[in-house]
N, C-alpha and C positions, 0 to 999 in steps of 0.2 A: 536883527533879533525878530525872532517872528511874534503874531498879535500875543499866542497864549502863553510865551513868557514872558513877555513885557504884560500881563495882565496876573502874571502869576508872584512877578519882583513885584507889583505895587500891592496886592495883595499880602506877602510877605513885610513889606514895610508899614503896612499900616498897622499889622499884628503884635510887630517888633514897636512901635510907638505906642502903641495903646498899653502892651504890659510893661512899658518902660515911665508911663507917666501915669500908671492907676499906682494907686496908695493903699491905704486902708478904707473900708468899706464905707464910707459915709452917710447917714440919711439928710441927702442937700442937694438941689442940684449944682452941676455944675455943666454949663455948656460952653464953656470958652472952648477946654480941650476937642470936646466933641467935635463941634464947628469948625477949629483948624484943622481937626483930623480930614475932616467929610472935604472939605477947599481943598486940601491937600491932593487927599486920593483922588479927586473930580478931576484937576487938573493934570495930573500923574496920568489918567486913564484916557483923559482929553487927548491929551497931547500924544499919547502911543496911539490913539485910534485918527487924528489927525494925518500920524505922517506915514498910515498905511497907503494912504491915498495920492496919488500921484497929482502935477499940477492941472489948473483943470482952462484949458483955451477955449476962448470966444472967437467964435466965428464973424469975421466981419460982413460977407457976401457968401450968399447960400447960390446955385446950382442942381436945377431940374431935369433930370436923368432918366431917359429911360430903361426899364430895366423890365425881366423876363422873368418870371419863376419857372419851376420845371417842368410844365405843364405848355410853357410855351405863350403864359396870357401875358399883355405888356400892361403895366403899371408904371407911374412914375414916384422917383424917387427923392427926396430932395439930398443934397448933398454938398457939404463943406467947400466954397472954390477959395482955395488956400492960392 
């Protein structure tokens, strides 16, 4: 499922719970619902933007390489020795 429909389902459900648990108009607050809404969506949003992302490796020993740009000047590079 790509970012903008998993951003667009939790969008959708927060909509479909908000007019599922408002009532009649009140002058009160009330922020329980609120608050579980807002946890809710965070986590919903969290979670689709978390598993965009691939896992992420640590290099244990690095490796200094030299290398050319196309001009031909040498620099060094540092580099992952897996």
């Amino acid at each position: 499922m790509s970012k903008t429909k998993t951003i667009a389902a939790a969008l959708a459900a927060i909509t479909l719970a908000t007019a599922l648990t408002a009532s009649s108009a009140q002058a009160r607050p009330r922020f329980g619902v609120g608050l579980g809404i807002g946890l809710a969506a965070g986590a919903i949003v969290g979670a689709a933007a978390a598993s965009t992302y691939g896992p992420v490796y640590v290099c244990q020993s690095w490796q200094y390489v030299r290398s050319y740009d196309r001009w031909g000047n040498v620099y060094v590079t540092k580099v992952c020795d897996y």
